[in-house]
C-alpha positions in Angstrom: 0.0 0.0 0.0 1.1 3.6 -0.5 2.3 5.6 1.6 1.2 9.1 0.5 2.6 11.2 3.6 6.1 9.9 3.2 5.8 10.4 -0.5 4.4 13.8 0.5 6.9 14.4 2.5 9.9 12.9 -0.1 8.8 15.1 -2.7 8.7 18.1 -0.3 12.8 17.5 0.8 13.2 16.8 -2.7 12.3 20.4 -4.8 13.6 22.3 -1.8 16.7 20.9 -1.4 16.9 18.3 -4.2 17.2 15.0 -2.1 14.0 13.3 -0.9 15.7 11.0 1.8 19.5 12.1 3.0 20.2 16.1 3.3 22.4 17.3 0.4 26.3 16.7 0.4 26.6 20.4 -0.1 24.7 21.6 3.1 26.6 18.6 5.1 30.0 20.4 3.9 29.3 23.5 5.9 30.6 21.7 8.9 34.2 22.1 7.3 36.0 25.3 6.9 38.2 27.0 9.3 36.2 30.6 10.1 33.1 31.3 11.6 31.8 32.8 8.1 29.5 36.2 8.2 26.9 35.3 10.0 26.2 33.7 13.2 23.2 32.1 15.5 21.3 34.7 16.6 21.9 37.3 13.4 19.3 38.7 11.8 20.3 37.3 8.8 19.8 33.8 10.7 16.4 34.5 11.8 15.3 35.5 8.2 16.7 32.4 6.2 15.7 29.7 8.6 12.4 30.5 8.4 9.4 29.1 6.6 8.1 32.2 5.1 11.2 32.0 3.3 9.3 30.0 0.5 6.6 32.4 0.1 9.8 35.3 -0.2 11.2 33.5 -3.2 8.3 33.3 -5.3 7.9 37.1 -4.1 10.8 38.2 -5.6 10.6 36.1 -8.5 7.4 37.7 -9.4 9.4 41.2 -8.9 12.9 40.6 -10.6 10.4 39.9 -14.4 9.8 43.4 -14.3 13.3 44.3 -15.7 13.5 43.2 -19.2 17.4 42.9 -18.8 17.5 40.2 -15.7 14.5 39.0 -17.9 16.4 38.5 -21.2 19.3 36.1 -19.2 16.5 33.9 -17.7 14.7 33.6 -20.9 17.8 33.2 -23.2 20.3 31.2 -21.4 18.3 29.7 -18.2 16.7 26.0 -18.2 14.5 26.8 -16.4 11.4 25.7 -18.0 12.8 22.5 -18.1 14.3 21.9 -14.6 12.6 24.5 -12.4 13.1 22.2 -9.5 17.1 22.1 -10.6 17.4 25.8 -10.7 15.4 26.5 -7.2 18.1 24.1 -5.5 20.9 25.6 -7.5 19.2 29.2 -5.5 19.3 27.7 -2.6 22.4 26.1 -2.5 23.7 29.8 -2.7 22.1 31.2 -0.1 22.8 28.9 2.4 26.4 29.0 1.6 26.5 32.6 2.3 24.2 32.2 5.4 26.0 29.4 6.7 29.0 28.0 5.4 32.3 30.0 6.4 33.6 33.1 4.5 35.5 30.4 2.1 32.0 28.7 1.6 30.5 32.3 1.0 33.2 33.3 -1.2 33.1 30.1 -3.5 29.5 30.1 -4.2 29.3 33.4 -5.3 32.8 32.9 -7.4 30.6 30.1 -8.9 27.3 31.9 -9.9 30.1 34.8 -11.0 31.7 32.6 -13.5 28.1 30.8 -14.8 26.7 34.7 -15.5 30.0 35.0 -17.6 28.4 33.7 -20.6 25.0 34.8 -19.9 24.9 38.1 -22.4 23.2 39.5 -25.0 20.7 42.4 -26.0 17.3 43.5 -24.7 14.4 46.3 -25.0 14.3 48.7 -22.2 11.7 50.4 -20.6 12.1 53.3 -23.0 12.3 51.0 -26.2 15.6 51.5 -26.9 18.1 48.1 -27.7 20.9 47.8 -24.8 23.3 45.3 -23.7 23.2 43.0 -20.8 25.2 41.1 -19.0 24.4 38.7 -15.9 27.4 40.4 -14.1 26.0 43.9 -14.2 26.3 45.6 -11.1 23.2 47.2 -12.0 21.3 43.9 -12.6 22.4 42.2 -10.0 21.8 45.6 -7.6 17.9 45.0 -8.7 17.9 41.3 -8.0 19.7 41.5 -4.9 17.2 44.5 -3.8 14.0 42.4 -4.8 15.8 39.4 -2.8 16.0 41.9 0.5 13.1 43.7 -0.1 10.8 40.0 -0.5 12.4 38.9 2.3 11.7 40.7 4.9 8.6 41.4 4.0 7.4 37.9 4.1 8.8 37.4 7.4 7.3 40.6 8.8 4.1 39.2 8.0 4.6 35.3 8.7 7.7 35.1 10.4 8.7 36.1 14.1 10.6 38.6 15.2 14.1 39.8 14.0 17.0 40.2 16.4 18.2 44.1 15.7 15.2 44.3 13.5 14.6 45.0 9.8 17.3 47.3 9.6 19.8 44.4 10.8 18.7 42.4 8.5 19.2 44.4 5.3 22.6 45.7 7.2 24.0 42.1 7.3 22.2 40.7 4.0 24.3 43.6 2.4 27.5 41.5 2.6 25.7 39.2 0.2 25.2 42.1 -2.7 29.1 42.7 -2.0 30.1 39.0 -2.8 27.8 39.2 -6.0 29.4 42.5 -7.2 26.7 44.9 -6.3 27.2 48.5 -5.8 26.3 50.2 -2.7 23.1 47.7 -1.3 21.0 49.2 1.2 22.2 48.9 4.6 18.8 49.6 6.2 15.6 49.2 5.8 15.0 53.3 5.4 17.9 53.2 2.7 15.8 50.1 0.9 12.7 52.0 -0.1 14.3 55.3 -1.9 16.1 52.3 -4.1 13.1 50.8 -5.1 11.1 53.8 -5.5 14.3 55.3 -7.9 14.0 52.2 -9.7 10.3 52.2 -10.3 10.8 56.0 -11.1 13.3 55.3 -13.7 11.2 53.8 -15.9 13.4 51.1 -16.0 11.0 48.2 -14.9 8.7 47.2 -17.9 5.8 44.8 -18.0 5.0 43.2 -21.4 4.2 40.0 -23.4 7.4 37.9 -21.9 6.9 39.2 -18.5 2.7 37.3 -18.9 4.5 34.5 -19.8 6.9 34.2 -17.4 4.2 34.8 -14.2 1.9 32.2 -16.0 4.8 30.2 -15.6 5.4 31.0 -11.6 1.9 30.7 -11.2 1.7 27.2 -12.3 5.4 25.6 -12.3 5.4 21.8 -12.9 5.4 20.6 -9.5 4.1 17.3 -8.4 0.4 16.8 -7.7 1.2 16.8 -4.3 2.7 20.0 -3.9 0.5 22.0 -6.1 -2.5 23.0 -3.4 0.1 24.4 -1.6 2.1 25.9 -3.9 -1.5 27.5 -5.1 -2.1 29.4 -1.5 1.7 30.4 -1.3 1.6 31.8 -4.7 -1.2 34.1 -3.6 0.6 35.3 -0.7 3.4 36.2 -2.5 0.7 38.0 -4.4 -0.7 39.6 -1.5 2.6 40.6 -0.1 3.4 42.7 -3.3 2.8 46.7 -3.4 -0.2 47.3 -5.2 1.8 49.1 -8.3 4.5 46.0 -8.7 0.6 43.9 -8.5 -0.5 46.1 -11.3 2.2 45.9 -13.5 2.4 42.1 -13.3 -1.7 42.2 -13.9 -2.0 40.3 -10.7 -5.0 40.7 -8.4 -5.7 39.5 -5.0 -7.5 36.1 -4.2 -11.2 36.2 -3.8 -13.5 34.1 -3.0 -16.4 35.3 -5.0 -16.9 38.8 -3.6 -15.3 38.0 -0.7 -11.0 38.2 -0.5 -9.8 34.6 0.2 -8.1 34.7 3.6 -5.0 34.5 2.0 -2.3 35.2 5.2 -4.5 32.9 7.4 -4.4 30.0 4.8 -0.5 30.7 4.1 0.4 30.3 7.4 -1.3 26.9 7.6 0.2 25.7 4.6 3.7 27.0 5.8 3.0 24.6 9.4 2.4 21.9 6.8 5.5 22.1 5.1 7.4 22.1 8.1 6.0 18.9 9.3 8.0 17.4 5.7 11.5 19.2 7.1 13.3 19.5 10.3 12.7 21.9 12.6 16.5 22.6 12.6 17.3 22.7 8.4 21.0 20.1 7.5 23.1 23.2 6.7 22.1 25.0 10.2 22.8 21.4 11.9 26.6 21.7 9.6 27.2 25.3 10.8 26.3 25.1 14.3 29.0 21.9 13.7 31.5 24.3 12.8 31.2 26.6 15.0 31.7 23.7 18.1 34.3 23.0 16.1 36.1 26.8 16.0 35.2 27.1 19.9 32.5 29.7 18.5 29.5 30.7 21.1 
C-alpha cells in the first residue's frame, strides 16, 4: 500500500533541497571550513533564512525581478528553467545557504561560482524606453535590482509570517548587504529606510517594464510543474506572494488578490497553515544549520 505522507513528505525535501531522503552533500560540507563565516546564530540574517516564510519570499521576488527586461532576457535566453525548475530553485538555494551558513570560504566560493556561470550569460534586450541595450548577468546594475528584490521579498514575508528579528529590519538588510558585496553589487542598502528610496528610484526610472514575456513568465510562476502533491500548496503560497506585493508591482504584473467570490480569500490565514504543513516534511532545525552550528563547536565559536 502507499504511503502518501512519506511520498508527501519525499517530494517536499526533494524540490527544496533536491534529495528526498539524506540532506544534500553540499549543506553537510558547511561543517568544514576554518572561520566562523559572516553570519552567526542569533543574526538577523539567521532568523530570516531559517524561516518558513522564506518560501513564500522566493516566489515574491521572483514575481518582482520579471519586471526588468534585462535580468529577464538572461533567464529567458540562457536559463533552463522551463525544463528543470526544481534544478534551478536548489541551485538558488544552494547559494544562499552558503552565504548564510558556510564559512567566508563557503560564502566566497558560491558566489565565485554563480560569478563565472553569469559570464556567458549576455546578449541584447528592450528597455523600458524602447531603446536596444546590452546585458550582462554580471552587471552591477542587474544584479543591484535582483539582490534589492531578494531583500526587499524577504523581509517582508517574514514581517508578515515570520517572528521577530534580532536588531530588526534594519539588521537584516545591514548584514544581507554582505551578500550584494560577494555578487558584485554597488552600494546595497544597509537599512531598511535606505531600501525603499532604491526601489522607489527604480520604479521612477522607468526602468521596470511589463510586457508579453513578462505574462508568460508569471503564468509560468503561477503554475510551475510541480508534483500533484505539492501543487495546493504551492496555489495558497503563490497568492501570498501576491498579496505581499505593493499594489503598483501587482498592477504591472496584472495580478489581483484572491477572492472568494466577492469575498477576499483569507489569504495570510491559509499561508500560514500551509507554511506549518510544510514544516512537518523538514526538520525543525534545516541540514546546513545542523553543519554550521557543527562548525562553529568546532572553531570554539558561542
Amino acid at each position: 500500500m502507499r504511503n502518501f505522507p512519506r511520498e508527501w513528505r519525499a517530494e517536499v525535501r526533494r524540490t527544496l533541497t533536491g534529495s528526498p531522503d539524506v540532506p544534500p552533500d553540499w549543506s553537510l560540507a558547511f561543517a568544514q571550513g576554518d572561520d566562523p563565516g559572516y553570519y552567526l546564530p542569533g543574526s538577523a540574517v539567521w532568523a530570516v533564512h531559517g524561516g518558513m516564510p522564506t518560501l513564500i519570499a522566493g516566489i515574491r521576488s521572483l514575481l518582482m525581478q520579471t519586471l526588468h527586461p534585462g535580468v529577464l532576457a538572461g533567464v529567458h535566453d540562457h536559463s533552463n528553467f522551463r525544463e528543470d525548475p526544481v534544478g534551478r530553485l536548489v541551485s538558488t538555494t544552494r547559494w544562499i545557504h552558503a552565504v548564510t551558513y558556510g564559512s567566508q570560504a563557503d560564502a566566497l566560493a558560491a558566489s565565485r561560482r554563480v560569478q563565472r556561470l553569469h559570464e556567458s550569460v549576455h546578449g541584447k534586450y528592450i528597455d523600458g524606453q524602447g531603446g536596444v541595450r546590452d546585458y550582462s548577468a554580471n552587471d552591477p546594475e542587474l544584479l543591484g535590482w535582483v539582490h534589492l528584490t531578494f531583500t526587499d521579498s524577504f523581509l517582508c514575508a517574514h514581517k508578515v509570517w515570520g517572528g521577530r528579528i534580532p536588531g530588526g529590519p534594519d539588521a537584516y538588510v545591514r548584514e544581507w548587504a554582505q551578500a550584494g558585496r560577494l555578487m558584485g553589487v554597488d552600494s546595497p542598502p544597509l537599512s531598511e529606510s535606505d531600501l525603499k528610496p532604491q526601489l522607489d528610484a527604480w520604479f521612477a526610472s522607468g526602468e521596470l517594464r511589463a510586457d508579453e514575456r513578462v505574462a508568460e513568465t508569471v503564468a509560468f510562476i503561477r503554475n510551475p510543474p510541480l508534483h500533484p502533491f505539492l501543487k495546493p500548496g504551492y496555489r495558497v503560497l503563490f497568492e501570498a506572494a501576491v498579496l505581499s506585493l505593493e499594489p503598483r508591482y501587482r498592477a504591472m504584473l496584472g495580478l489581483r488578490r484572491a477572492r472568494l467570490g466577492p469575498f477576499p480569500f483569507p489569504v495570510t490565514i491559509a499561508a500560514q497553515v500551509t507554511l506549518a504543513v510544510v514544516r512537518l516534511a523538514l526538520d525543525r532545525t534545516g541540514p546546513s544549520e545542523h553543519a554550521a552550528r557543527a562548525r562553529l563547536r568546532r572553531l570554539g565559536v558561542a
